[in-house]
C-alpha positions as CSV (number, residue, x, y, z in Angstrom):
1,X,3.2,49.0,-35.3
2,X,3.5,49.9,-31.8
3,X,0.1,49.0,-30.6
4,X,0.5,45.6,-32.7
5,X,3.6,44.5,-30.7
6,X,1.5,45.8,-27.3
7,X,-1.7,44.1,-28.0
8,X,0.7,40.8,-29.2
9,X,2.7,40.9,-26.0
10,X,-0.6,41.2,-24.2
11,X,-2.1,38.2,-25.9
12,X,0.9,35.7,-25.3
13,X,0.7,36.9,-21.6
14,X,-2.9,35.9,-21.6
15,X,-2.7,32.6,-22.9
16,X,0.3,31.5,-20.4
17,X,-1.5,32.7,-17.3
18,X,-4.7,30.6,-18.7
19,X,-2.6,27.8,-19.2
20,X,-0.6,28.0,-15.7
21,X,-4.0,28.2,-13.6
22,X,-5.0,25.0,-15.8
23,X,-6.8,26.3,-18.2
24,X,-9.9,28.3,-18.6
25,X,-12.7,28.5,-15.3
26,X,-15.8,26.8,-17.6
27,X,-13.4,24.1,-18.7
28,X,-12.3,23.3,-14.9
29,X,-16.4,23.7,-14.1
30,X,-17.5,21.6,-17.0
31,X,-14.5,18.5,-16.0
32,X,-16.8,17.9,-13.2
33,X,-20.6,17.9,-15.1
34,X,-22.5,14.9,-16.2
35,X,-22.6,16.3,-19.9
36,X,-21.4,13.3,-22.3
37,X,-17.7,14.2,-23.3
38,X,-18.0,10.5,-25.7
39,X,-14.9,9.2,-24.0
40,X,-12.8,12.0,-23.9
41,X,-12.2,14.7,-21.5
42,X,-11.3,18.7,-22.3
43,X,-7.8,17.9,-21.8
44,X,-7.8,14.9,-23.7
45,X,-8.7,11.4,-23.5
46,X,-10.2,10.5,-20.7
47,X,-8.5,7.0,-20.1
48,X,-6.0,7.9,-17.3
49,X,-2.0,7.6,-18.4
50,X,-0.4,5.0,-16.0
51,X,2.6,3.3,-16.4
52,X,1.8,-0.3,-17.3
53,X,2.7,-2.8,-15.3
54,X,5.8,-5.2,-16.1
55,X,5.8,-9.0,-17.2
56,X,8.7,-10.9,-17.3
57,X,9.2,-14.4,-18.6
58,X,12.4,-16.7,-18.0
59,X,13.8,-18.3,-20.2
60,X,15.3,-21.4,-18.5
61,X,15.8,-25.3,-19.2
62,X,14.9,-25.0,-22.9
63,X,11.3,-23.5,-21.9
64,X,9.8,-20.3,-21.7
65,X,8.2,-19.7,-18.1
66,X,5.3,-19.1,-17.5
67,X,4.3,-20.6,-20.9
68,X,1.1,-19.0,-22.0
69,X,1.0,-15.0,-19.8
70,X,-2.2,-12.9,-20.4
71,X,-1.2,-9.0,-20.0
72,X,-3.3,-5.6,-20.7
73,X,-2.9,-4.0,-24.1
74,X,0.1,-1.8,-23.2
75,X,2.1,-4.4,-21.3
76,X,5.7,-4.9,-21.7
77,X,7.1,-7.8,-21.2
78,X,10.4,-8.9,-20.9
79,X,12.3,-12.2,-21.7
80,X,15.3,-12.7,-19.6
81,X,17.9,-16.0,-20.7
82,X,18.5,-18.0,-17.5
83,X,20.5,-20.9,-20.1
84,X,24.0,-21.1,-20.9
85,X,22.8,-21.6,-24.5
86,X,22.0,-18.6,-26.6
87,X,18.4,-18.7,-26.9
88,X,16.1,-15.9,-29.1
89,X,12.3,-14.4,-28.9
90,X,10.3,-14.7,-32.6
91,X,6.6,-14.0,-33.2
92,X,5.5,-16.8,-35.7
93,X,4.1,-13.5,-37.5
94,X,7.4,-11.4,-37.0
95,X,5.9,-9.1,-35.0
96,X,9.0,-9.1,-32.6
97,X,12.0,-10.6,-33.2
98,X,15.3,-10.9,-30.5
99,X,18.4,-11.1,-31.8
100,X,20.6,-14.2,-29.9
101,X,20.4,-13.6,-25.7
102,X,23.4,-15.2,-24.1
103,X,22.5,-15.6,-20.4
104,X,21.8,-12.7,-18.6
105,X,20.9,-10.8,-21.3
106,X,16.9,-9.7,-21.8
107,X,14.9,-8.5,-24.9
108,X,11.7,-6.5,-24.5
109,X,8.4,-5.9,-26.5
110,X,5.8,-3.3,-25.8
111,X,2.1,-4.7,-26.7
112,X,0.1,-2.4,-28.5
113,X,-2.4,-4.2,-30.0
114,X,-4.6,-7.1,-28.1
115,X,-4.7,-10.4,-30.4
116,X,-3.0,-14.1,-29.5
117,X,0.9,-13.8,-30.2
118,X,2.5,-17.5,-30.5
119,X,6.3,-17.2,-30.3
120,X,9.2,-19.9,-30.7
121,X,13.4,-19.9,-29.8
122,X,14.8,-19.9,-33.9
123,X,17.6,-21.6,-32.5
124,X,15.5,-24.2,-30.2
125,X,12.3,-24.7,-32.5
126,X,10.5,-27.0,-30.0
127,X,10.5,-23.8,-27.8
128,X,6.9,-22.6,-28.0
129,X,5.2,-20.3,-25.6
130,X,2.0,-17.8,-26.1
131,X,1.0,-14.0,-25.3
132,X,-2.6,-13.3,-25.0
133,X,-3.1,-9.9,-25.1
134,X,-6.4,-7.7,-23.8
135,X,-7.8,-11.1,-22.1
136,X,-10.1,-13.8,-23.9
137,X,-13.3,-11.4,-23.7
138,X,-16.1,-13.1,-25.5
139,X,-18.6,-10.9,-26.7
140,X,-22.1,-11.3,-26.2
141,X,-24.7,-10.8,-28.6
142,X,-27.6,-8.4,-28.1
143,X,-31.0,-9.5,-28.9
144,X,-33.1,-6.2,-30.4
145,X,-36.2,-5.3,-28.7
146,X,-35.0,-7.3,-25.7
147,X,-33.9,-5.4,-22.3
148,X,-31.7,-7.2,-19.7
């Protein structure tokens, strides 16, 4: 039993010092070859994690400014009410939904997904404004047997 708890002290104290110096030396040496990883990395995906960047839109004079924004998959935006009126943010496909924003007050959404998000005020239905998210990239079609 003795050599059990020896030999399992020993193996947790092995895997922490691997995993202090950053993991094993042929992982560290194969990070920097040209073998094809298909998009991911040994530690992971390979897409770097950086903090997306922030949108905001006013809400001011019974409009929501800028009316159309385009923003990365992964933005968040936020919606800040510049009225005295209580205005609110709703996804015609209730995909986000505010509750009422007196002035000052903000509401935030996080985009996930890319795709064309049309929202409205609920309290203001003539207020109408657009998120485009992941850009308007057309694709391209690929003619076989053809090299460009």
């Amino acid at each position: 039993m003795k050599f059990i708890s020896k030999s399992l002290v020993s193996f947790v104290l092995l895997v922490a010092s691997v995993a202090l110096a950053g993991g094993p030396v042929w992982a560290r040496n194969m990070a920097g070859s040209s073998m094809p990883m298909h998009g991911k990395s040994m530690f992971g995906d390979a897409t770097p994690k950086t903090p997306s960047k922030a949108y905001n839109i006013e809400i001011k004079d019974f409009a929501f400014t800028p009316k159309t924004i385009t923003v990365p998959v992964g933005a968040k935006i936020t919606w800040v009410n510049k009225d005295e009126e209580p205005h609110t943010v709703v996804s015609t496909t209730d995909v986000f939904r505010s509750r009422p924003l007196d002035t000052d007050e903000q509401f935030s959404f996080i985009f996930a997904k890319p795709g064309t998000y049309e929202y409205f005020c609920s309290v203001h239905p003539r207020m109408v404004a657009t998120v485009v998210v992941g850009g308007s990239a057309k694709k391209h079609p690929v003619k076989m047997g053809t090299m460009n």
